[in-house]
C-alpha positions, 0 to 999 in steps of 0.5 A: 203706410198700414192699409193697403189702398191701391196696387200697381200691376205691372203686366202685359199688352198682349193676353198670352197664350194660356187662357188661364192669364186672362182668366187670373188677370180678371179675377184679380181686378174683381177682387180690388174692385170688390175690396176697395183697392185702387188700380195703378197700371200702365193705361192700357186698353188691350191684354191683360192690361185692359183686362185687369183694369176693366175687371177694377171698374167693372166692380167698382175700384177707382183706375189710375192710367200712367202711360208715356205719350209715345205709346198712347197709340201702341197700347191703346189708351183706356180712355174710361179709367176714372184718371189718367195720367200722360208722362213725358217718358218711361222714366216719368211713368214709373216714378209716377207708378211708385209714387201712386202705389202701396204695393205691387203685383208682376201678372205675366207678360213680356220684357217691359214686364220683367224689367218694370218688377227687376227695376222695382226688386232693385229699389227694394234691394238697395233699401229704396222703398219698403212696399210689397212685390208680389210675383203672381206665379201663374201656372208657373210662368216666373218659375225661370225667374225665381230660379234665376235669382237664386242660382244669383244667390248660390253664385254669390252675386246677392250678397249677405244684406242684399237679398232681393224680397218678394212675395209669390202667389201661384193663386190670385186669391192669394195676392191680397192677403198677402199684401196686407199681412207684409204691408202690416208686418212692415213696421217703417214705410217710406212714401217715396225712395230715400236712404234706409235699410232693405227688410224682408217682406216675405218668403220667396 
């Protein structure tokens, strides 16, 4: 992999109550839209979920929906993303999110969120895949998380070759640039989980 083509954003279904997540989640979608970037997401059609993947359309990205079929009517299904793909479970969805993904991005939002960017820091962690997490701090909204990992760290729980690699950006104009420098900095990438050796892909 030595082009960044599309980015599964992880984020919620709910729009927050800071304006400035709806705000960061549009200009985030116009930027992939604008630079050729395929979105990967959860196919949603309301909150930051909808609102990032109608910014994608809206200037002209190609949209990939992945949703279980449990929750096609809980978040609303995008019926106008150019392709959606209904999995049997949460278990499918996210297999199929990484597979469709060269890197990732973690906007605000709640406990699914979190646990969709822990499970992919993980895979990361335990030298699964080599693609690019990104943390898009908004207004400091995953500074409890960053702080949770060190102390993690400081308490000897992430240990000497385990170190969980993440990019953050505080601004979403950072987001791309980043992603491209890690993905070209990363001399071996894996298009699916296997056996390897975690490498960093950036400063916390």
């Amino acid at each position: 992999m030595t082009q960044l083509r599309s980015i599964c954003v992880y984020c919620g279904s709910s729009a927050g109550g800071d304006p400035e997540y709806a705000a960061s989640a549009m200009a985030l979608g116009r930027a992939m839209g604008q630079e050729g970037i395929g979105l990967v997401y959860g196919g949603g059609s309301i909150g930051l979920m909808g609102i990032v993947a109608r910014s994608v359309m809206e200037a002209g990205g190609h949209v990939t929906g992945i949703i279980p079929q449990f929750l096609k009517e809980r978040e609303v299904m995008l019926e106008t993303a150019h392709e959606l793909v209904v999995t049997a479970d949460m278990h499918e969805r996210k297999r199929t999110m990484f597979d469709r993904a060269d890197a990732f991005v973690a906007l605000p939002g709640g406990i699914g969120t979190l646990e969709e960017l822990v499970e992919i820091l993980t895979w990361a962690q335990l030298g699964q895949h080599k693609k690019p997490v990104l943390i898009a701090n908004i207004n400091g909204f995953w500074d409890p998380l960053v702080l949770l990992l060190r102390h993690m760290a400081d308490e000897g729980f992430i240990r000497d070759g385990f170190e969980v690699r993440y990019l953050v950006a505080d601004r979403v104009e950072e987001v791309v640039p980043k992603l491209r420098a890690a993905i070209a900095s990363t001399p071996r990438a894996k298009p699916a989980p296997g056996a390897g050796d975690a490498i960093p892909i950036g400063d916390m």
